[in-house]
C-alpha positions in Angstrom: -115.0 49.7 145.5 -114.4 46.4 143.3 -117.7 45.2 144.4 -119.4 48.6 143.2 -117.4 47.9 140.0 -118.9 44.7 139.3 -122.4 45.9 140.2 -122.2 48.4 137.9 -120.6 45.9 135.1 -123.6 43.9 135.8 -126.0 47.0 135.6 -124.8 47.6 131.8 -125.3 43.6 131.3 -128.5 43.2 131.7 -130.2 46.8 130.4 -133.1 46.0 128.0 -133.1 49.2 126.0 -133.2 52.8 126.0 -134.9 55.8 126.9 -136.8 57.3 123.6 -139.3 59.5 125.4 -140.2 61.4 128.8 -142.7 63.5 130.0 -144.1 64.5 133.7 -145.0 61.0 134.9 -144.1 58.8 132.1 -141.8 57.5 129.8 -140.8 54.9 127.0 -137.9 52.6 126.6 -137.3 51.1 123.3 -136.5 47.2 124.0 -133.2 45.9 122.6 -134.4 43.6 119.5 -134.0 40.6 117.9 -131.2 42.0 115.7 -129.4 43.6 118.4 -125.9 42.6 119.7 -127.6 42.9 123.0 -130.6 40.7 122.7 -132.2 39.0 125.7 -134.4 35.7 125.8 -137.6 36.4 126.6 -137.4 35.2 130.0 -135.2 38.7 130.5 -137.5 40.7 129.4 -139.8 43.2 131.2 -143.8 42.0 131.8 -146.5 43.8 132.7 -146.4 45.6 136.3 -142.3 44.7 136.6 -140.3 47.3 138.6 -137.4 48.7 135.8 -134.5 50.5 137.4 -132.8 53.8 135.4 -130.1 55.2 136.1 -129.1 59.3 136.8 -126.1 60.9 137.8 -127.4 61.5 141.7 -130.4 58.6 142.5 -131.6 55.2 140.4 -135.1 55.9 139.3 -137.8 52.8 139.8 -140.5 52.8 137.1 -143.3 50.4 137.0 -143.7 48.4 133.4 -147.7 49.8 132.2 -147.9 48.4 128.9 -145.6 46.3 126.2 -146.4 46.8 122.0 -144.8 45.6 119.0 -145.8 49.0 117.2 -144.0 47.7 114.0 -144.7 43.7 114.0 -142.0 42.2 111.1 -143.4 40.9 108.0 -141.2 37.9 107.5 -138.8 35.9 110.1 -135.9 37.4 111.0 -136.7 41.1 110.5 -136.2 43.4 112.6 -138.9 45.0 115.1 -139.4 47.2 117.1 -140.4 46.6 120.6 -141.9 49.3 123.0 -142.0 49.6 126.8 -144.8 52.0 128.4 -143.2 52.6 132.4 -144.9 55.0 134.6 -142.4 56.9 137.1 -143.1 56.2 140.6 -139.9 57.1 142.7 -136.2 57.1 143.1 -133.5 55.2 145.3 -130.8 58.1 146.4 -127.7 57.7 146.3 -124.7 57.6 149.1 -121.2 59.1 148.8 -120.2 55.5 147.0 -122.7 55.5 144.8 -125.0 52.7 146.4 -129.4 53.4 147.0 -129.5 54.8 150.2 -133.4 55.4 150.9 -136.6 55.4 149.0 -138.3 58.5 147.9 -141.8 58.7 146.1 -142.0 61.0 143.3 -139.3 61.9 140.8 -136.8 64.8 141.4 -134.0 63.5 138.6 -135.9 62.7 135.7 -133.8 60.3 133.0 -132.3 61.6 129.9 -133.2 60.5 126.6 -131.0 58.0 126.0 -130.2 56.4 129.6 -130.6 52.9 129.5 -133.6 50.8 131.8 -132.8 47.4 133.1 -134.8 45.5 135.5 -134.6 45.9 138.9 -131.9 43.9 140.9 -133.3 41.8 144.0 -131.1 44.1 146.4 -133.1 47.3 144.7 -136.8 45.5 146.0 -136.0 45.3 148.9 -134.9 48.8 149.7 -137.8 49.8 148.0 -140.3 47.6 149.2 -139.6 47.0 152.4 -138.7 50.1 154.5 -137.9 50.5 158.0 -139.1 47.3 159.7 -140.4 49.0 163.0 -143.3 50.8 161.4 -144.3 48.5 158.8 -146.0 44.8 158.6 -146.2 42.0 156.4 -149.5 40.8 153.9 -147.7 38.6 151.0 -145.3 39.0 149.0 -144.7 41.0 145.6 -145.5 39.3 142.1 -142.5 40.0 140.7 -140.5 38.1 142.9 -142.2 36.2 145.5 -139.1 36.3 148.0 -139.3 40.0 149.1 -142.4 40.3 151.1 -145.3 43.2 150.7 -144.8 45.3 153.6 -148.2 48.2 154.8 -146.7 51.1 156.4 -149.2 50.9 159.2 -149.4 54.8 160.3 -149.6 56.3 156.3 -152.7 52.9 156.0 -154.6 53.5 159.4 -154.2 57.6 159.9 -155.1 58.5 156.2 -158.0 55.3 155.2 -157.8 52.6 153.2 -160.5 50.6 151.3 -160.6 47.0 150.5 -162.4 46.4 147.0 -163.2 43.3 144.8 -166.2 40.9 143.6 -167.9 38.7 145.6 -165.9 35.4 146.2 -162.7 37.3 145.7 -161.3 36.6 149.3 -162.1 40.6 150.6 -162.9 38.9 153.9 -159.7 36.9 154.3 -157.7 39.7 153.0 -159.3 42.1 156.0 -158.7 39.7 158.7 -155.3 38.9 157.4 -154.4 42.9 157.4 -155.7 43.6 160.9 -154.2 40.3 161.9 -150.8 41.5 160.9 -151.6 44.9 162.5 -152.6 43.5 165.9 -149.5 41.3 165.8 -147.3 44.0 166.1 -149.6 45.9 168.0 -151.4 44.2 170.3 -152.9 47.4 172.5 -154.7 48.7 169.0 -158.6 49.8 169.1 -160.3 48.4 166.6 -164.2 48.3 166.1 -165.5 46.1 163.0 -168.8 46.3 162.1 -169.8 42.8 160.8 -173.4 42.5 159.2 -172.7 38.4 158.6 -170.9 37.3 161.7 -167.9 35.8 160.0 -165.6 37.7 161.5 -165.4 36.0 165.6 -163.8 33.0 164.2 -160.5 35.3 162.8 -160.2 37.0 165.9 -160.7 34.3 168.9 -158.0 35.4 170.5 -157.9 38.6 170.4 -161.1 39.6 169.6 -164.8 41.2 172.2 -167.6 40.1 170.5 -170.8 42.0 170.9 -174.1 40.7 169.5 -177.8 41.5 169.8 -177.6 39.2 172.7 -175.2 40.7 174.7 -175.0 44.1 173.2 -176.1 46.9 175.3 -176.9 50.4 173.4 -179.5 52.4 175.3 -181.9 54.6 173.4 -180.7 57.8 175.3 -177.7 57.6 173.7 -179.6 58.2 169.8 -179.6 61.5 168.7 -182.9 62.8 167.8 -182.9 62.0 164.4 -181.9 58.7 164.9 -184.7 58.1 167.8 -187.2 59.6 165.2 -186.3 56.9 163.0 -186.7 54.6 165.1 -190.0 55.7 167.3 -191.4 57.5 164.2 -189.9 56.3 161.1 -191.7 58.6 158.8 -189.7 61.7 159.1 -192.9 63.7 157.2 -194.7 62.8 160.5 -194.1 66.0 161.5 -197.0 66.4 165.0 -194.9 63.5 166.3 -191.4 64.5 165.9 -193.0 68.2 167.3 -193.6 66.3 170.2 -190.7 64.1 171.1 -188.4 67.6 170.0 -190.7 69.0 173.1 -190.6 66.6 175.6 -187.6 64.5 175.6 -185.0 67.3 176.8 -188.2 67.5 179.7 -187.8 63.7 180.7 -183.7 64.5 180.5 -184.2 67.1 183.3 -186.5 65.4 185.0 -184.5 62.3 185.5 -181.2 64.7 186.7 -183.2 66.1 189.0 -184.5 62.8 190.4 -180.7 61.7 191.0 -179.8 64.7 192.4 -182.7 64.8 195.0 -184.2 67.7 193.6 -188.0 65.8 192.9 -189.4 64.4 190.1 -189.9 67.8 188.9 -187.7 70.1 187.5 -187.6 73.6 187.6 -188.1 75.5 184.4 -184.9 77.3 184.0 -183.5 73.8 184.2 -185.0 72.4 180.9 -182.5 74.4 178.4 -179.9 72.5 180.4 -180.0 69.8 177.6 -180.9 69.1 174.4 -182.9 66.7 172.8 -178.9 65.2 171.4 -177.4 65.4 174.6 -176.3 62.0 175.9 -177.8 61.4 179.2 -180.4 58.9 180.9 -183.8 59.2 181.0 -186.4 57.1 181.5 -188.9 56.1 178.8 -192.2 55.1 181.4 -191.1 59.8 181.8 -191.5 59.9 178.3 -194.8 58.3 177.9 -196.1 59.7 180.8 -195.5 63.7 179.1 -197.3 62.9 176.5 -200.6 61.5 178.6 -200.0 64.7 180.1 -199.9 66.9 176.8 -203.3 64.5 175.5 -205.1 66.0 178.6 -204.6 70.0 178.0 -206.0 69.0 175.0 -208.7 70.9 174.1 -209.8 69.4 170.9 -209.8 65.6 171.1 -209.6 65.4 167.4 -206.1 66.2 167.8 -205.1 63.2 169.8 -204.3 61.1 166.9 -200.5 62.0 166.7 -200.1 61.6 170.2 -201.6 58.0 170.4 -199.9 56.8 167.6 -196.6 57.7 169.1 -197.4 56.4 172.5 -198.7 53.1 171.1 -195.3 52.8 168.8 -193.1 53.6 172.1 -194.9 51.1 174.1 -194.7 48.3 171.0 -191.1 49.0 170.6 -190.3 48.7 174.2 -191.8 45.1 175.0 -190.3 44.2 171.4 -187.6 41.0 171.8 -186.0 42.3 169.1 -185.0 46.1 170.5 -184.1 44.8 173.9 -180.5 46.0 173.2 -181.6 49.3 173.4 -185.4 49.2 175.5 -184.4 46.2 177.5 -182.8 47.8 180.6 -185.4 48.0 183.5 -183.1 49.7 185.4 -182.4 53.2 184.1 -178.6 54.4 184.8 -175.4 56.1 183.2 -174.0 53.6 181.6 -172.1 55.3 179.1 -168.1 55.0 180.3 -169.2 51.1 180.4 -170.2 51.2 176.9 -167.6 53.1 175.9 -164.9 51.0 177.6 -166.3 48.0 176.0 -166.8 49.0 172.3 -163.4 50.8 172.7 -161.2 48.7 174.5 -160.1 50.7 176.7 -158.4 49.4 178.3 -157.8 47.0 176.2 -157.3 43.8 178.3 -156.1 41.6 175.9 -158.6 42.1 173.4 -157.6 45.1 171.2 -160.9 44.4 168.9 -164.1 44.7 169.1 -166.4 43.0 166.6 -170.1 44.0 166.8 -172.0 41.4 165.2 -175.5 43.0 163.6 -177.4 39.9 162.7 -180.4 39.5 164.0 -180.4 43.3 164.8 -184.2 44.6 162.9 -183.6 45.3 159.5 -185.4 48.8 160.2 -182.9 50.1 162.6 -179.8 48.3 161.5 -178.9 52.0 159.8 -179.6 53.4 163.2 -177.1 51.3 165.2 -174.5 51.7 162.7 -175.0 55.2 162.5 -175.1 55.7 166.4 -171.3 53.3 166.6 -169.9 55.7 163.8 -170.6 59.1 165.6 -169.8 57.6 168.9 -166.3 56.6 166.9 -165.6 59.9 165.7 -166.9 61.5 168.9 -165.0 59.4 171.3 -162.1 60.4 168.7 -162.8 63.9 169.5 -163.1 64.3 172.6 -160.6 61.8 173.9 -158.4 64.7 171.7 -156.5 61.8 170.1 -155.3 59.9 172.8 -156.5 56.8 172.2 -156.7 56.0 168.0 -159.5 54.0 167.2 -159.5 52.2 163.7 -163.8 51.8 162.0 -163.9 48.9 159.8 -167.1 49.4 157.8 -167.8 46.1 156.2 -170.3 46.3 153.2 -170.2 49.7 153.1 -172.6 50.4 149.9 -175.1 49.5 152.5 -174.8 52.5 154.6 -173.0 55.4 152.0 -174.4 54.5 149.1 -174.1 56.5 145.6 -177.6 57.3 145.6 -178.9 60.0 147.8 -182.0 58.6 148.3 -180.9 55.1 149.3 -179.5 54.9 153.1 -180.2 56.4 156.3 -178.9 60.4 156.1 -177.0 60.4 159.9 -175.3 57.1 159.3 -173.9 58.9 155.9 -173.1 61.8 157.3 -171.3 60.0 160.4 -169.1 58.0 158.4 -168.3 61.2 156.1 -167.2 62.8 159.1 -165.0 60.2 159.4 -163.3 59.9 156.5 -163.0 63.7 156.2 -161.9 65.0 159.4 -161.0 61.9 161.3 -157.2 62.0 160.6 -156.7 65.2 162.8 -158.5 63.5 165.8 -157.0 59.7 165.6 -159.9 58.1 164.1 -159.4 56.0 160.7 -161.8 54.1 158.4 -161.4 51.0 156.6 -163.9 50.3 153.6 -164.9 47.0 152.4 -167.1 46.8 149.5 -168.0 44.3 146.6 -169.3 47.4 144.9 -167.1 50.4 144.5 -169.7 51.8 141.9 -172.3 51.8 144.4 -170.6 53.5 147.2 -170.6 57.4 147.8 -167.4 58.5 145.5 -166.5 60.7 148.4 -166.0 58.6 150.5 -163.6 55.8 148.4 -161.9 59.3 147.4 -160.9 60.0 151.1 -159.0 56.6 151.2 -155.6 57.2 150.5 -154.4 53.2 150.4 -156.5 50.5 148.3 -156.7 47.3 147.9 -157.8 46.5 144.6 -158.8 42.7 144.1 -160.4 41.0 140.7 -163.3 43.3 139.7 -164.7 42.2 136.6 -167.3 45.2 136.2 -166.8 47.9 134.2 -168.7 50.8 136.5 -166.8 49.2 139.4 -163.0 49.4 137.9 -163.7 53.3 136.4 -164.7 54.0 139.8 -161.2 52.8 141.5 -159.5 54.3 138.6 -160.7 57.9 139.5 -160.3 57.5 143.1 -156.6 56.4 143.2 -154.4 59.6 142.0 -151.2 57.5 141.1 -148.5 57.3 138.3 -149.2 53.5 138.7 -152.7 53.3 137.7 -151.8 51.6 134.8 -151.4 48.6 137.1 -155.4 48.6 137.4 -155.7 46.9 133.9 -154.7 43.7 135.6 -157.8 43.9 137.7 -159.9 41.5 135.8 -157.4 38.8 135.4 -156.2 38.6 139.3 -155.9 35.7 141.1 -156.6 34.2 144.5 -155.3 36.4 146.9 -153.9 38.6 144.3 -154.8 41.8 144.5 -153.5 45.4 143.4 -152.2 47.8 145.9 -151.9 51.7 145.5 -151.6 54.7 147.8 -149.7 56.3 151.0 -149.6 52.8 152.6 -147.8 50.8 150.5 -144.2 52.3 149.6 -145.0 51.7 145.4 -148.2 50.7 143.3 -147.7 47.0 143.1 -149.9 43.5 142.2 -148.9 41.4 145.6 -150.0 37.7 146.5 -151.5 37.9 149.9 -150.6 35.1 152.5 -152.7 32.3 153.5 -153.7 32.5 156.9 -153.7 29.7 159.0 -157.1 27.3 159.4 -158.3 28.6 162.9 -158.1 32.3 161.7 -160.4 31.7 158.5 -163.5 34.4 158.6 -167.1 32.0 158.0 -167.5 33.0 154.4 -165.9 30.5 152.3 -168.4 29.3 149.4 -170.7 26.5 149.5 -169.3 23.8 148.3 -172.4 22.6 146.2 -170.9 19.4 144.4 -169.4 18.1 147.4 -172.6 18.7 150.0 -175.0 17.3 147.3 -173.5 13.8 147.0 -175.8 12.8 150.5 -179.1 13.2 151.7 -178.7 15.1 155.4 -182.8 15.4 155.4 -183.4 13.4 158.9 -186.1 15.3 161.4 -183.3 16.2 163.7 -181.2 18.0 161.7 -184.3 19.7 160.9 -185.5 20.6 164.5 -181.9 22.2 164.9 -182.3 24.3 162.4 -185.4 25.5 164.0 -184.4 26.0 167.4 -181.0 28.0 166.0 -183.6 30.1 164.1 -186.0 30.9 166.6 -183.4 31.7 168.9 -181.6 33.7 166.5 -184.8 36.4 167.2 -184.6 36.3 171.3 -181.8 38.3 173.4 -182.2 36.1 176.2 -179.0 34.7 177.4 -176.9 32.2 179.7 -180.3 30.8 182.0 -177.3 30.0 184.7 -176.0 34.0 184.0 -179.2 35.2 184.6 -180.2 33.3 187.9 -176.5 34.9 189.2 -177.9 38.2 187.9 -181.3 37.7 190.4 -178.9 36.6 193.0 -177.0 39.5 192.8 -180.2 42.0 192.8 -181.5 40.7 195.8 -178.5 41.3 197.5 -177.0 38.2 198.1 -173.7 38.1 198.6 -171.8 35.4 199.8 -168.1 37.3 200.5 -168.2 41.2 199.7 -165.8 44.1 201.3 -168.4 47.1 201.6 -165.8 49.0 201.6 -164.1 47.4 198.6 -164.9 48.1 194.6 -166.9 45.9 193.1 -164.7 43.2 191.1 -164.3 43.2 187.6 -165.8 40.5 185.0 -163.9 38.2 184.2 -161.5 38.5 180.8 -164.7 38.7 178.1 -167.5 38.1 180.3 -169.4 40.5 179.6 -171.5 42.4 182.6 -175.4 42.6 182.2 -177.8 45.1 184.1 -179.1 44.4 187.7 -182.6 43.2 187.0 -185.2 45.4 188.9 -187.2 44.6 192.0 -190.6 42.5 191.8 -193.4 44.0 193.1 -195.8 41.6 194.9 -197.6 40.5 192.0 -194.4 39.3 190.6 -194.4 42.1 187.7 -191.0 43.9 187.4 -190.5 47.4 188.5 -188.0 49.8 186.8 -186.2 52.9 189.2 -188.7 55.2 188.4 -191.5 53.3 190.2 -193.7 52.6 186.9 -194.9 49.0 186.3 -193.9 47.1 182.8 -194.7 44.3 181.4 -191.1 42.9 180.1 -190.2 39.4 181.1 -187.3 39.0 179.0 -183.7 39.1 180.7 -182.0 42.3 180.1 -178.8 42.7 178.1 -175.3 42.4 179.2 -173.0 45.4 179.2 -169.0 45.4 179.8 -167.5 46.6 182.9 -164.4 49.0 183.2 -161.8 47.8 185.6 -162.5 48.0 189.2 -162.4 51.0 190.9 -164.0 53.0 187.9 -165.6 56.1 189.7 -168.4 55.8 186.8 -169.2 52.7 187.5 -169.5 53.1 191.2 -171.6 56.1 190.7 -174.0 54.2 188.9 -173.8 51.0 190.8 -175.0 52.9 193.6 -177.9 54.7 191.5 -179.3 51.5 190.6 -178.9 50.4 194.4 -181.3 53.4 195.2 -183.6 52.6 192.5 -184.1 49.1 194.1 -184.5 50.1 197.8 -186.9 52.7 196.8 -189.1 50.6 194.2 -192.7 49.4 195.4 -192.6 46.1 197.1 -189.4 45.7 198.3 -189.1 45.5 202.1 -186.3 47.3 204.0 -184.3 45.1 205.9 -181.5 45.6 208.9 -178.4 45.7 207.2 -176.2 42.4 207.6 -172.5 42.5 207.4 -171.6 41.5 204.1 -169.3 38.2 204.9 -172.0 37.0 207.0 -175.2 36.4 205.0 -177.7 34.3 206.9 -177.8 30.6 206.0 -180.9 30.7 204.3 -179.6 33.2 202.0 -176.7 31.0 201.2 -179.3 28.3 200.2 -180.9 30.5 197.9 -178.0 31.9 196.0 -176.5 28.5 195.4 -180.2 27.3 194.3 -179.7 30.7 191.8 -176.3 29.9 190.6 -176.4 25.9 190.4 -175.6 25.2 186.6 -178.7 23.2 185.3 -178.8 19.6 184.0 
């Protein structure tokens, strides 16, 4: 009781003035001055965006310092004036039976009288306030008023209601959003989290913990596109309107064309069974089906005149198919259900030690970059939905103006509407969105107004800083004044996540966990020459390669091993084994006919050369991946060329065989 005593001797100490006005949300305090028994040095005074402490009869209510004015400046030294405090309310500490805080509240239930005296907040008081109950929050930094009580994210209120991450170029957003998710998967290390990363900085913050998918390994079949996304991509022109008649018409035709093939049933369906899918539906079929429909439609024909449409479609199909560049989604020659694999691998699940995925889109074409991020947001939201929130997955959207911008005529429409869907109704379903954005002015106000937790670093524009002041609803907002004079790794932080509106000082991460995004440093690099042919050949072969999706040469001469059946120790009774932790798992190439050109499952010549594109593989024993396994295996026995051999017992291979795969497999050079 003593000690309560003396705390609250010292609480009447160091007041710095008075309540003189109160309303809803705010409220003044008249600053004890100069010519007041009770006069402070500066140093005790209140700054900008300080926490100041008031006490009531039945809690202590916290109030956050908006603005400071010397409404009546003296004339002449030694007069008096009179100094003003603007404090926004922000919440209240409650009170036990002996009078100590308790628990943190937001909002204000005991509003101060006029008269109670403000004092700044005691050390004891932060913490309670700031820090919360350790098991659901994690550390960022630390706050600016006193840089020993850390900054603490309440990581359920941050994750399952949105957050954005906002500030000007060369502001540190990137090292800010590895640092959060850093902290996150820390704590958390069976999390599912997909970043979407258009410059590829991102694999260096996450070595440990991260899947990284690129246009080289990245599998993302065209039947999974909805239809307007395959329009955009086969057609682009949406006002093409013969040719999107025509793919509306015939692709739910190749979809029940291809069931029927695996179920034994012909190549041909019955009628009745076209309604059984739509042109969205996400299942298989085979694009040589696709082609051959509309040589089919060209022939009932009757005028020729009329052909155009069709042959521009066909021609765009057959470009885009032996295109390098789309191989990631036209490059499989083997057509199969592959969707619980790509599933499994862009959502870790299960996670094996890699609770993120980080889907690098460089070197995706600039045309259908929209399309791929619009086809990883609905799968997001969908695999949300329909796992019925079992499994929460987090959608970091980096450079978000790119795909919901302001203007309605900018962007690709799906991609906008998928990540609206998110940020509107993914809370009920376990899916959460994280926006990072060097333009908040740019960027669909809907959206930034569906994030209830920002992280406001230095903005400088005008548009930008209006825009973050009407999407964060807080008594705090007058903290956003500090926005163009933050520093490094300063930044402002409002909303459901963060337990008060406060300016914190992020932490440094370590060296190995920097994102690639530092800036050039131009005075340092431009002291030497570096303009020798070689380095100059390297930057040629890096960029040439940068446009193939061929990968590992040793991978791929496994791969052919593998296809021809050679297997060196196998259990045909056994599962197949898993890839190893972050190998990622690539298509069985197709068989060669006997002019050596490849041959997809549905019999149909093609003229690809290029490897195909890895996929992930569940854990062993996936009935999915066994179904399809042994799809692909039929599509090989039954393709032109291939010769039916006895069956061998699987641990006995012939000798010869043995030559060959180790010929396959031996690592070049």
């Amino acid at each position: 009781m003593n000690s309560h005593n003396d705390d609250q001797r010292r609480t009447a100490d160091t007041s710095i003035g008075r309540i003189v006005s109160v309303n809803g949300s705010k409220a003044i305090v008249l600053l004890d001055g100069s010519s007041d028994a009770r006069a402070r040095s500066l140093k005790d005074g209140p700054d900008m965006g300080t926490l100041i402490a008031i006490e009531t009869s039945s809690a202590l209510v916290l109030a956050i310092v908006s603005a400071l004015s010397v409404p009546v400046p003296s004339q002449r030294e030694g007069d008096g004036e009179v100094w003003i405090a603007e404090i926004g309310l922000v919440g209240e500490l409650v009170k036990g039976l002996d009078g100590k805080p308790l628990k943190f509240n937001r909002g204000v239930t005991n509003y101060p009288a006029l008269g109670d005296r403000a004092r700044v907040a005691s050390k004891s008081e932060l913490q309670c306030a700031f820090c919360g109950e350790a098991g659901e929050t994690v550390r960022v930094g630390c706050i600016r008023q006193d840089s020993s009580i850390p900054a603490m994210v309440r990581v359920d209120e941050l994750l399952g209601k949105h957050f954005a991450i906002l500030g000007t170029t060369g502001t540190g957003k990137s090292c800010t959003t590895a640092l959060i998710l850093r902290s996150i998967l820390e704590k958390h290390p069976a999390a599912h989290i997909v970043l979407l990363d258009p410059h590829n900085e991102y694999a260096t913050a996450f070595t440990e913990w991260a899947e990284v998918v690129s246009p080289r390994n990245m599998h993302l079949p065209y039947w999974l596109l909805t239809f307007e996304e395959i329009v955009e991509v086969l057609v682009g022109d949406g006002e093409r309107k013969t040719e999107t008649d025509v793919l509306q018409d015939l692709i739910p035709v190749a979809k029940a064309r291809y069931a029927n093939s695996r179920s034994g049933e012909g190549a041909k369906p019955r009628r009745a069974d076209h309604s059984r899918y739509t042109v969205d539906t996400p299942v298989p079929y085979r694009i040589s089906e696709l082609v051959a429909l509309i040589d089919e439609r060209m022939g009932r024909l009757e005028n020729k005149r009329d052909l155009t449409p069709y042959r521009n479609l066909k021609h765009r199909i057959e470009t885009v198919s032996k295109d390098i560049r789309y191989s990631f989604m036209f490059g499989s020659l083997t057509v199969y259900d592959s969707m619980t694999q790509i599933l499994s691998r862009i959502f870790r699940v299960p996670v094996n030690n890699k609770p993120i995925t980080i889907l690098e889109l460089t070197g995706i074409p600039s045309e259908i970059v929209n399309v791929v991020v619009s086809v990883l947001c609905r799968l997001t939201f969908d695999f949300a939905l329909w796992s019925e929130g079992q499994v929460p997955v987090t959608l970091v959207c980096e450079e978000a103006h790119r795909y919901v911008p302001a203007n309605s005529a900018l962007g690709f429409e799906p991609c906008k509407r998928a990540i609206a869907k998110i940020a509107k109704e993914g809370r009920k379903y376990g899916a959460s969105l994280c926006i990072v954005t060097q333009r908040p002015a740019e960027i669909d106000p809907t959206i930034l107004s569906q994030c209830n937790t920002v992280f406001a670093l230095r903005m400088s524009n005008d548009r930008d800083q209006e825009i973050v002041t009407s999407a964060v609803a807080d008594t705090g907002a007058g903290l956003l004044e500090f926005l163009p004079s933050l520093g490094q790794r300063e930044a402002i932080a409002f909303g459901d996540g963060m337990a008060l509106p406060v300016r914190i000082k992020f932490d440094e991460l370590p060296p190995h966990a920097l994102p690639r995004s530092s800036t050039a440093r131009f005075s340092e690099r431009w002291q030497k020459s570096l303009g020798d042919d070689g380095f100059l050949e390297q930057i040629v072969e890096r960029w040439r390669l940068s446009g193939t999706a061929t990968g590992d040469n040793s991978h791929n001469m496994a791969l052919m091993a593998d296809a021809l059946s050679i297997n060196s120790a196998a259990d045909t009774n056994a599962s197949p084994a898993p890839a190893p932790q972050g190998e990622p798992r690539r298509e069985t190439p197709p068989a060669r006919g006997s002019a050596g050109t490849p041959v997809p499952g549905n019999g149909h010549p093609t003229s690809r050369k290029d490897a195909m594109p890895p996929t992930h593989t569940p854990p062993a024993g996936h009935s999915a991946r066994s179904a399809s396994a042994a799809s692909m295996m039929g599509d090989r026995v039954n393709a032109p060329g291939m010769s039916s051999a006895p069956s061998r017992a699987p641990s006995e291979p012939p000798s010869s065989l043995r030559t060959l795969r180790e010929r396959l497999t031996r690592p070049h050079g």
